[in-house]
C-alpha positions as CSV (number, residue, x, y, z in Angstrom):
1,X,-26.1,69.7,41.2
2,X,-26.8,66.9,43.8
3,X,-29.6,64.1,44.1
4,X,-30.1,61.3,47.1
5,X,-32.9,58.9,46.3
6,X,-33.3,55.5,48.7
7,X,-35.2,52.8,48.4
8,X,-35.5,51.0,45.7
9,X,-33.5,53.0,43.2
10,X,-34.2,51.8,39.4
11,X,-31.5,54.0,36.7
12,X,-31.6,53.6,32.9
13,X,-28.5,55.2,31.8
14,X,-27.1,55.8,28.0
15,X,-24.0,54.6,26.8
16,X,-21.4,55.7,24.1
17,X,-21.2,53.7,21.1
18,X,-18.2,51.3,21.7
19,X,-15.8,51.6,19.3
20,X,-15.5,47.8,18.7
21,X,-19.3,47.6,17.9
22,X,-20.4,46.2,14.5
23,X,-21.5,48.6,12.0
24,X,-24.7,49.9,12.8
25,X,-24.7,48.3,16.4
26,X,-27.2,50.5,18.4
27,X,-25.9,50.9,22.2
28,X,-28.2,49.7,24.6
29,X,-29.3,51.1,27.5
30,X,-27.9,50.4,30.8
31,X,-30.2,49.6,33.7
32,X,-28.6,49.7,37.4
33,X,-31.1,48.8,40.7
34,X,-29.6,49.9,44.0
35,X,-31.0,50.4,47.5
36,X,-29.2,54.0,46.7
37,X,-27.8,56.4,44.7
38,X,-26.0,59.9,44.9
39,X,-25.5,62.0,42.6
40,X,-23.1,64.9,42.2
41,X,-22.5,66.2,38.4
42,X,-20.6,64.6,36.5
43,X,-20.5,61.3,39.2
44,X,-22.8,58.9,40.5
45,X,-22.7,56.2,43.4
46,X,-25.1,53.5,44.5
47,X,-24.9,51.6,47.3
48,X,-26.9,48.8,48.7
49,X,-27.4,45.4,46.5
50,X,-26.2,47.1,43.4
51,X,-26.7,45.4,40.3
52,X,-26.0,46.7,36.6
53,X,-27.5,44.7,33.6
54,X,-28.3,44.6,30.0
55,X,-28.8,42.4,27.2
56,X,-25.5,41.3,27.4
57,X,-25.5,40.5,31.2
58,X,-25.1,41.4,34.5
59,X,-22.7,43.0,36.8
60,X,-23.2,42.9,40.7
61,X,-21.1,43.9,43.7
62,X,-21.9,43.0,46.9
63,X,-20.3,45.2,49.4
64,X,-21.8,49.0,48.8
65,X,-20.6,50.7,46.3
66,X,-20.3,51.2,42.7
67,X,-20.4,54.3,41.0
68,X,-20.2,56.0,37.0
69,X,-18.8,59.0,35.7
70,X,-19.7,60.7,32.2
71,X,-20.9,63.8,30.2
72,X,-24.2,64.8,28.5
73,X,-25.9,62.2,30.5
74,X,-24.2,59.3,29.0
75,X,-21.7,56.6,31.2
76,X,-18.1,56.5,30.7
77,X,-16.9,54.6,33.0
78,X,-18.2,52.0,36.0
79,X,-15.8,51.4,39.0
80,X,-17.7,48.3,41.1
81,X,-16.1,47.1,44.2
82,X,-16.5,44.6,46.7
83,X,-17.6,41.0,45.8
84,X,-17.6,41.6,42.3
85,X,-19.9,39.1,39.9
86,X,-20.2,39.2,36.1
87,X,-22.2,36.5,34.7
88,X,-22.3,37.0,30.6
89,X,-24.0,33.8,28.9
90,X,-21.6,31.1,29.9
91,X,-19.2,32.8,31.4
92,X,-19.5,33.7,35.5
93,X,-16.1,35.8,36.5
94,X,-15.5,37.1,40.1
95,X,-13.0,39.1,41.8
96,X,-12.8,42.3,44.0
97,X,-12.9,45.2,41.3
98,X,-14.2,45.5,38.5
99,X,-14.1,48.8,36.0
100,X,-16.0,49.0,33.1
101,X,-15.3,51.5,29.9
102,X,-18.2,51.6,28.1
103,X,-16.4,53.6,25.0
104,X,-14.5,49.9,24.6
105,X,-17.3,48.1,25.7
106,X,-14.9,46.0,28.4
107,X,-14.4,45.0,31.7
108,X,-11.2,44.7,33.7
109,X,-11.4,42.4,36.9
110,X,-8.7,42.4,39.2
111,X,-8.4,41.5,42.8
112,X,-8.0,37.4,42.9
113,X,-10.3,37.4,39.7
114,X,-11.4,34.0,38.7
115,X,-13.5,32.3,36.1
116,X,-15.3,29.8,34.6
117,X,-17.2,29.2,31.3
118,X,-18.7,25.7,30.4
119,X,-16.4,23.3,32.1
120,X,-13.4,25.5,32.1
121,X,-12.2,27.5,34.9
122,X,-9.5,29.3,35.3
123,X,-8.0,32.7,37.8
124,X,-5.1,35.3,37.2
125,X,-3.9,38.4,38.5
126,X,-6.1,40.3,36.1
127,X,-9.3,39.6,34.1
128,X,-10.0,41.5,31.2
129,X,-13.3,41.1,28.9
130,X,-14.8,42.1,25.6
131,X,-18.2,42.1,26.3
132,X,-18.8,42.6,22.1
133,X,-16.6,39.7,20.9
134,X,-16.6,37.7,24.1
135,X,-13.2,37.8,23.9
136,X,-11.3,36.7,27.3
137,X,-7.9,38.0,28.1
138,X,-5.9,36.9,31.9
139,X,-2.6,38.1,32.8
140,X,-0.2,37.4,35.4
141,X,-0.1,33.8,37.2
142,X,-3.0,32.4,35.0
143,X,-4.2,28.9,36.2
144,X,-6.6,27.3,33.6
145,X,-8.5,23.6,33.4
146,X,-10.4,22.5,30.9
147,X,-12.0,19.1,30.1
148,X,-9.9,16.5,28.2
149,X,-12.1,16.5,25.2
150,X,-11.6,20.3,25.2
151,X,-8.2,19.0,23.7
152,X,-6.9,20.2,20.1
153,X,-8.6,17.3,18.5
154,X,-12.0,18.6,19.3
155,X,-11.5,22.0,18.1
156,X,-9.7,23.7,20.7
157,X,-6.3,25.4,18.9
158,X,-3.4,25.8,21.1
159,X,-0.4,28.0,19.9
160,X,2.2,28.4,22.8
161,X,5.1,30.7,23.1
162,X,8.3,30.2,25.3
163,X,9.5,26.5,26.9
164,X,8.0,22.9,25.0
165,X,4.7,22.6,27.2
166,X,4.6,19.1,29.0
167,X,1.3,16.6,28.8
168,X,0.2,14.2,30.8
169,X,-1.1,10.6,29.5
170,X,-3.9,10.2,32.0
171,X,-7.0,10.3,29.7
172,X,-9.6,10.9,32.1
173,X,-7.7,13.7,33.8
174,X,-8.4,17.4,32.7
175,X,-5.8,19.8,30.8
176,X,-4.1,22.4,33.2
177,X,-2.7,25.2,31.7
178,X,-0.5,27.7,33.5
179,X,1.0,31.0,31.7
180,X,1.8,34.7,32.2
181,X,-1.1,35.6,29.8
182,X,-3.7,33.6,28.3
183,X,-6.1,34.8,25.4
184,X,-9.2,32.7,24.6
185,X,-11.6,33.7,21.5
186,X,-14.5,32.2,21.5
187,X,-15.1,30.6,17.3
188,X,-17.7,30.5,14.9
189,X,-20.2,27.6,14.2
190,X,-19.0,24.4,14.8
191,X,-15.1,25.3,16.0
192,X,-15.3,25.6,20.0
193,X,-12.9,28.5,19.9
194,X,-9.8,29.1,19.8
195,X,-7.1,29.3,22.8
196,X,-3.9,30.8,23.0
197,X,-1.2,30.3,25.8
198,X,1.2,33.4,25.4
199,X,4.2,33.0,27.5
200,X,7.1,34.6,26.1
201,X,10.2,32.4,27.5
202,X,12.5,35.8,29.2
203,X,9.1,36.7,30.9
204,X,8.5,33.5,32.7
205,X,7.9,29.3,32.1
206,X,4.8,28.2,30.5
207,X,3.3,24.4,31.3
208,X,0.2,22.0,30.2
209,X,-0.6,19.1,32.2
């Protein structure tokens, strides 16, 4: 079976139930606009301005091309390449892949992915999202700043693995992190979150400045 339609393309597309869904969660559908799409069974490509949203946000790739593969007319899996964007409340992450498994609900970012929620940014060697938790994880070379008052006095938990990370006493200057790996969950109700710098000491140094 094979289907071209240009101009304009608008999909709706339904998902498998992730498996770390709340009890009950219904699945939204996934909506993806494209200048164009082509469709072979069991695989899908659109090209041209493609963008894939739903109520949790929004996934674009600038460079042409970004495709899905499933069964029974449900997605599996979304491979998006070229310029990647995903903007999910207040996090905006970037890099030049992105692959979506829609069984885990996540997102993996690689290629020079970077990020930034709030007043934090941060980049790595790989991105990876839970788009049901909002849980963030970054491995490999991870480079993160956050504001001062981000500090563990206003909420923000560090627990830190390997050598005795180093601080500096300039007040007014933001908290740098480096790391191998870096997990960050966002908190409940009045607890900002909590972050978690996870640098075991034969796998490499870990610092805060």
């Amino acid at each position: 079976t094979q289907l071209f339609i240009s101009n304009r393309v608008h999909t709706i597309i339904r998902r498998l139930v992730a498996t770390n869904a709340p009890p009950r969660a219904a699945s939204p559908p996934l909506e993806v606009f494209s200048d164009r799409f082509d469709y072979r069974t069991g695989r899908a490509v659109y090209r041209g301005h493609v963008r894939a949203e739903d109520p949790n946000g929004t996934l674009t790739c600038e460079r042409p091309s970004a495709r899905f593969t499933g069964q029974g007319g449900q997605i599996d899996t979304i491979v998006a390449e070229g310029g990647v964007v995903l903007a999910q409340k207040v996090l905006r992450a970037t890099g030049d892949k992105a692959v979506y498994v829609a069984a885990k609900n996540t997102i993996e970012i690689t290629g020079h992915p970077t990020w930034r929620s709030g007043a934090r940014t941060g980049s790595g060697d790989r991105l990876r999202v839970d788009r049901a938790t909002r849980r963030m994880r970054a491995d490999g070379h991870v480079v993160m700043t956050l504001p001062r008052e981000s500090s563990p006095s206003r909420g923000m938990v560090f627990s830190v693995s390997g050598p005795t990370p180093s601080a500096t006493t300039v007040a007014a200057q933001p908290i740098r992190i480096t790391a191998d790996h870096l997990d960050y969950r966002p908190g409940s109700a009045g607890c900002p979150g909590t972050l978690r710098e996870q640098t075991p000491a034969k796998r490499g140094r870990s610092r805060a400045t």
